[in-house]
C-alpha positions in Angstrom: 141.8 123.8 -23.9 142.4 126.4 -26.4 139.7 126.4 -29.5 140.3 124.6 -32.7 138.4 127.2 -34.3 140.6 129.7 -36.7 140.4 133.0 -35.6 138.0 135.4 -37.7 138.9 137.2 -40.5 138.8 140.9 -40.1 138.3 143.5 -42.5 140.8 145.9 -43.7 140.1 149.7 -44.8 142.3 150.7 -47.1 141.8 154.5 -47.0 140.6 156.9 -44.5 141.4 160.2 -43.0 142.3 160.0 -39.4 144.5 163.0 -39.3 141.3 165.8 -38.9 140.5 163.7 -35.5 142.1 164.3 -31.9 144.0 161.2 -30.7 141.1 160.5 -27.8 138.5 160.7 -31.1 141.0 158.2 -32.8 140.7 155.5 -30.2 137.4 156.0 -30.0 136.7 155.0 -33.6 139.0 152.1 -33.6 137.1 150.7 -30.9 133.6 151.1 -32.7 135.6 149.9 -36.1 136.8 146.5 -34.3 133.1 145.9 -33.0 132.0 145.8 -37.0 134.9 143.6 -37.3 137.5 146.0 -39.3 141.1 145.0 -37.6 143.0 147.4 -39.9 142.5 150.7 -40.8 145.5 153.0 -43.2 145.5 156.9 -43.3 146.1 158.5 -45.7 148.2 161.8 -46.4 147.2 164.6 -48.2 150.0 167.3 -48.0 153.3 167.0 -46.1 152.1 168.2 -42.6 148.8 165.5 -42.5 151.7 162.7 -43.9 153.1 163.3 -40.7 150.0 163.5 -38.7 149.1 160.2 -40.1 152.8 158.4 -39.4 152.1 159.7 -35.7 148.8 158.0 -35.8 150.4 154.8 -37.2 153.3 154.7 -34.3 150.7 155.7 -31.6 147.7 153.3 -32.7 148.4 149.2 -33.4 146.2 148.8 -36.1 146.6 152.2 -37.9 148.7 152.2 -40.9 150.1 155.4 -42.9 149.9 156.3 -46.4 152.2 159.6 -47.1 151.1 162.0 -50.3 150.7 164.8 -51.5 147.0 164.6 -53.1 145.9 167.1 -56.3 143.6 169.6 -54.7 146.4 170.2 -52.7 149.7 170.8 -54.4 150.8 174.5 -53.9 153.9 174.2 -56.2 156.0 171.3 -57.9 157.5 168.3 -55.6 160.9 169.4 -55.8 163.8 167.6 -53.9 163.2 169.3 -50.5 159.2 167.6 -51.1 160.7 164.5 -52.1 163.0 164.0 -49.4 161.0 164.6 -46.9 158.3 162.3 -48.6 160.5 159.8 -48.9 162.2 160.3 -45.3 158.9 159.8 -43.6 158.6 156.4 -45.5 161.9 155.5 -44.3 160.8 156.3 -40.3 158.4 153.9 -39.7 158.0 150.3 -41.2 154.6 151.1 -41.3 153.7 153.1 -43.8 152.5 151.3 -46.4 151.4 152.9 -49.4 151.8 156.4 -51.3 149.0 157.9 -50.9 146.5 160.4 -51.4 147.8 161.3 -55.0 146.8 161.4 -58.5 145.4 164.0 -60.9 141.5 166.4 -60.1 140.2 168.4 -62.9 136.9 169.9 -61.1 136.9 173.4 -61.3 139.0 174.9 -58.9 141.4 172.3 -58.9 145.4 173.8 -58.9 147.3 174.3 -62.1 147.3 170.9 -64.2 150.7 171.0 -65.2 152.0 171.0 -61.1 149.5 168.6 -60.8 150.9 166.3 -63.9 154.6 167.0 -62.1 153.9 165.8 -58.6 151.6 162.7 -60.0 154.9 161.9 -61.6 157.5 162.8 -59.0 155.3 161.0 -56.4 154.6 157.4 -58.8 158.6 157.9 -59.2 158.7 157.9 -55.1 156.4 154.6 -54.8 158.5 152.8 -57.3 161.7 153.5 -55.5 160.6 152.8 -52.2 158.3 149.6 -54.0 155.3 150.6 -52.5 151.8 150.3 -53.4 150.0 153.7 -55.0 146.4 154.8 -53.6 145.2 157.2 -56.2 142.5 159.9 -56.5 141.2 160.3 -59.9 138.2 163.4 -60.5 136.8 164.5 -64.1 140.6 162.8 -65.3 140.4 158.7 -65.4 142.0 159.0 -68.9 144.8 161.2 -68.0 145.7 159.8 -64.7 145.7 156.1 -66.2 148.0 157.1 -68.8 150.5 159.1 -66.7 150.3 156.1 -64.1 151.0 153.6 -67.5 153.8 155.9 -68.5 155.5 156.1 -65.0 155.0 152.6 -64.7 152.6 152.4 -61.7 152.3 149.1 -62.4 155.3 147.6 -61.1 154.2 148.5 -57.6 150.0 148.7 -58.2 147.6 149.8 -55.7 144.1 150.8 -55.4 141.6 153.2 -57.4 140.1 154.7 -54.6 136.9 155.7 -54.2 135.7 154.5 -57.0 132.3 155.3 -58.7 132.7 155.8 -62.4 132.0 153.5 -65.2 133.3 149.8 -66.4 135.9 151.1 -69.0 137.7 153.0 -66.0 137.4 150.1 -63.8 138.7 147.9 -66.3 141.7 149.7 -67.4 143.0 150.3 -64.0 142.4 146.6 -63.2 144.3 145.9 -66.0 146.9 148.3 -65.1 147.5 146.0 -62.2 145.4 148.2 -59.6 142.5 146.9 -57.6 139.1 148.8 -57.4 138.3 150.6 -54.2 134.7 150.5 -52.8 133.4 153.1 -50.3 129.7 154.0 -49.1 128.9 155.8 -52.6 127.6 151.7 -53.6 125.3 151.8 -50.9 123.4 155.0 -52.7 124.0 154.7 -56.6 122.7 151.7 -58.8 124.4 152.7 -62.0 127.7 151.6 -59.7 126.3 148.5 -58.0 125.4 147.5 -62.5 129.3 148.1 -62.7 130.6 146.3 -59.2 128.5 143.5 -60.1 130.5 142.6 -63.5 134.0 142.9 -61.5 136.4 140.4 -60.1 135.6 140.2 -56.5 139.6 139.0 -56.3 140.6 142.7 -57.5 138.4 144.5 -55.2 139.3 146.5 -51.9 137.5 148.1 -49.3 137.0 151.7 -47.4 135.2 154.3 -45.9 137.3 157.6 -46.8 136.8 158.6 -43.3 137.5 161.7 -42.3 135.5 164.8 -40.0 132.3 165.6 -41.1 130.9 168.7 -39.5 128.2 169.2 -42.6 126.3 166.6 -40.8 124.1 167.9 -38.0 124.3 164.2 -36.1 127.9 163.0 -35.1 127.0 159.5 -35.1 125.9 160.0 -39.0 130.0 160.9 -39.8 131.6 158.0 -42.0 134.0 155.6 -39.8 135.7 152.6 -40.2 132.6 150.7 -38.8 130.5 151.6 -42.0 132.7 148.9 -44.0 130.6 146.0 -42.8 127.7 148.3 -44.4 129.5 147.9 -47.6 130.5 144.9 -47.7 127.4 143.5 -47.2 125.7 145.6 -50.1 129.4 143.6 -52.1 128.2 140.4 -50.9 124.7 141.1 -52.2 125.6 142.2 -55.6 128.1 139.1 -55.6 125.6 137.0 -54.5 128.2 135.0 -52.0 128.3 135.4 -48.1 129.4 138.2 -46.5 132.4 136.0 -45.2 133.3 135.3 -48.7 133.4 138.9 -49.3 135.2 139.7 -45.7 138.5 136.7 -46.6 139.0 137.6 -50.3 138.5 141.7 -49.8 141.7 141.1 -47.2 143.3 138.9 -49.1 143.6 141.2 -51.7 144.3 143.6 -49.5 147.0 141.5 -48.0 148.7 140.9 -51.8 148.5 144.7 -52.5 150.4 145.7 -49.4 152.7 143.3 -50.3 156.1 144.9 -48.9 154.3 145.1 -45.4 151.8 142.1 -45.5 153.6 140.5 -42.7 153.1 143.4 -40.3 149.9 144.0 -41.7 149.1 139.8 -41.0 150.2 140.0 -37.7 147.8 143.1 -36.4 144.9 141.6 -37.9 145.8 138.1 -36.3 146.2 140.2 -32.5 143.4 141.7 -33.4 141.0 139.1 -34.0 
């Protein structure tokens, strides 16, 4: 008789970096990511050639989604029409990718040319509002300036995530008011200032990831980031919540779930084979 039980609900990571892996290192992780009870992982893309890598992750891989992008610290010139065509082509070849992403604007030293960097944060919240996807965005030493170019391009007719995030309540607030959830990685495990901020948020506009990607800096492979560190996060989530960490697990997917709106059905359906 089959059970009356509902099927678990799995986590989602929002934003990693699968495209520095091998395909064998790929399943690998997904396998140790299910075992923590993460059903659904989306890469991200950082400049044209790792937006493909991660579409060919997504077609290869059930429960891998794509986010295309071209993210700050790596624009080499303006996202012209050849950029944005082929941006927007990759969209167009698979159902799922499901977000724009890496972009958005990084002023630590080093970072490219602002102005190119203004230009493709524009010409790339342009692309997610025509193709009425949801925007991942990076945001270093420029929260002010990337909320207001993301206000003046509209961002928030399609929203999305502020990933990574670990800055203060004012930057969390404006980009939940902007329509954008706030995107939780390992960095709450480690810094109290953030868990005094996380604990004064809406649980129902908060997302969750890992910002996987390889590691060599670390001596000990099985010390890299992976998908399977999300439960590690959530739980620290559930704590500062004070809820269970099931409460923490349903609502983080739903609103993951409501943010990938255009897709949630896919996105439904892998969890639900997952599970």
């Amino acid at each position: 008789m089959p059970s009356t039980h509902p099927s678990p609900v799995l986590f989602v990571d929002c934003h990693v970096h699968l495209d520095g892996f091998s395909d064998d290192d790929v399943r690998d992780i997904l396998a140790r990511a299910l075992q923590a009870g993460v059903g659904v992982v989306v890469t991200a893309g950082t400049t044209l050639d790792t937006s493909r890598r991660a579409v060919a992750l997504a077609q290869t891989f059930p429960e891998v989604f794509a986010g295309v992008g071209i993210h700050p610290f790596d624009v080499t010139g303006p996202v012209d029409e050849t950029v944005y065509a082929a941006l927007w082509d990759m969209t167009l070849s698979n159902k799922k990718v499901v977000v724009i992403s890496e972009i958005g604007l990084d002023f630590m030293e080093g970072a490219p040319d602002r102005a190119t960097q203004y230009q493709a944060l524009r010409e790339q919240v342009r692309l997610a509002r025509e193709l009425r996807l949801p925007i991942i965005y990076h945001s270093r030493e420029a929260h002010d300036e990337t909320l207001r170019v993301l206000r003046e391009e509209r961002a928030y007719e399609v929203g999305g995530a502020f990933h990574y995030f670990h800055g203060d309540e004012p930057a969390a607030r404006a980009a939940i008011d902007l329509g954008f959830h706030i995107s939780l990685a390992r960095p709450l495990l480690r810094m109290p200032r953030l868990q005094e901020v996380v604990a004064k948020l809406p649980l129902e506009r908060i997302v969750l990831e890992t910002d996987t990607a390889p590691q060599p800096f670390k001596a000990k492979r099985e010390n890299w980031t992976e998908p399977r560190h999300l439960a590690e996060v959530a739980a620290k989530l559930a704590e500062l919540k004070r809820v269970d960490v099931e409460e923490v697990r349903r609502v983080t997917t739903a609103n993951a779930l409501r943010m990938l709106r255009r897709n949630r059905g896919l996105v439904e359906e892998t969890l639900a084979s997952r599970a």
